[in-house]
C-alpha positions in Angstrom: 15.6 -24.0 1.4 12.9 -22.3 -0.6 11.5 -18.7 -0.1 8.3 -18.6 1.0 6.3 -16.8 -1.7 5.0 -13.2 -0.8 0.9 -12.8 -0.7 -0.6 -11.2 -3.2 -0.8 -7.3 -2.4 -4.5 -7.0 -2.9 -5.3 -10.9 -1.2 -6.8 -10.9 2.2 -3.4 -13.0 3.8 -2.0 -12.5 7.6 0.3 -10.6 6.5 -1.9 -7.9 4.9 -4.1 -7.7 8.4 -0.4 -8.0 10.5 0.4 -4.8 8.4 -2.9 -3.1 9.0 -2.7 -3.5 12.4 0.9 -2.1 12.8 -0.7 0.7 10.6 -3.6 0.9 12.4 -1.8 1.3 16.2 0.7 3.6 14.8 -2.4 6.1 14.1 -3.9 5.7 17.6 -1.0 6.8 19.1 -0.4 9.5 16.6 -3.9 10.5 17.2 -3.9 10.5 21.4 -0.4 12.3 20.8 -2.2 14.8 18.4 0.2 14.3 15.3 -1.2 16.0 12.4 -0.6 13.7 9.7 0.6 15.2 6.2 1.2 13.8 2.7 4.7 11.9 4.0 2.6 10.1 6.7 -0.3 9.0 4.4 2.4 7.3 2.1 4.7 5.5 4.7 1.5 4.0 6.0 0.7 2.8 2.3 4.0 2.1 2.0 3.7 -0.1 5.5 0.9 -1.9 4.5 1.8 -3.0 1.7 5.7 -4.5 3.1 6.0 -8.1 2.5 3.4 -8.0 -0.1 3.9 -9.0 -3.9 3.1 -5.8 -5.4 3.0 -5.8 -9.3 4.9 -2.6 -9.5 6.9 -2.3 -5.7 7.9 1.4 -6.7 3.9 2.5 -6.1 3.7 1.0 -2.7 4.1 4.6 -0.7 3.7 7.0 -4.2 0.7 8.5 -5.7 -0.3 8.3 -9.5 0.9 11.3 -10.7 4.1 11.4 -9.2 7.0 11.7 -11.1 7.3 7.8 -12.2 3.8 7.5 -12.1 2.6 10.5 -14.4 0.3 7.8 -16.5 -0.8 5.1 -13.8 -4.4 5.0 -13.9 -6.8 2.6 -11.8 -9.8 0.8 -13.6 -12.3 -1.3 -12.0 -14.5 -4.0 -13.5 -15.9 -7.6 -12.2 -15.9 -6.1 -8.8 -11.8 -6.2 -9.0 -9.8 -3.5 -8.7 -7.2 -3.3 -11.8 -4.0 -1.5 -12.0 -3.6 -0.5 -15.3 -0.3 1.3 -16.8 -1.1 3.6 -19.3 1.1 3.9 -22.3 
């Protein structure tokens, strides 16, 4: 049986929007419960968002550039796209 292939991380898919609302409910609640969020939070929702996505690079989903890893990951943008670009 063949695998179904993943959506594309930065395509609108049902999958994207299933992850942003998962995302997006586990805020409310943090919010009514008064849950300050910090650094960890901000990238296990990125992280969450992007799960069952085919991201070009999986190690950034839930990092920042900068990061060890990541010390030369830059972002360009151009035709109204937004480009990941590795820096060598």
């Amino acid at each position: 049986m063949a695998t179904k292939a993943k959506p594309h991380w930065d395509a609108d898919s049902p999958e994207l929007r299933h992850n942003l609302d998962k995302v997006s409910a586990g805020i409310q609640d943090d919010a009514e419960r008064r849950v300050i969020p910090t650094v960890a939070t901000a990238k296990a929702w990125q992280k969450a968002i992007m799960t069952g996505l085919d991201v070009p690079q999986p190690f950034y989903a839930g990092h920042f550039r900068g990061e060890p890893g990541l010390e030369r990951c830059g972002v360009g943008v151009g035709d109204g796209a937004i480009v990941v670009l590795h820096l060598l």
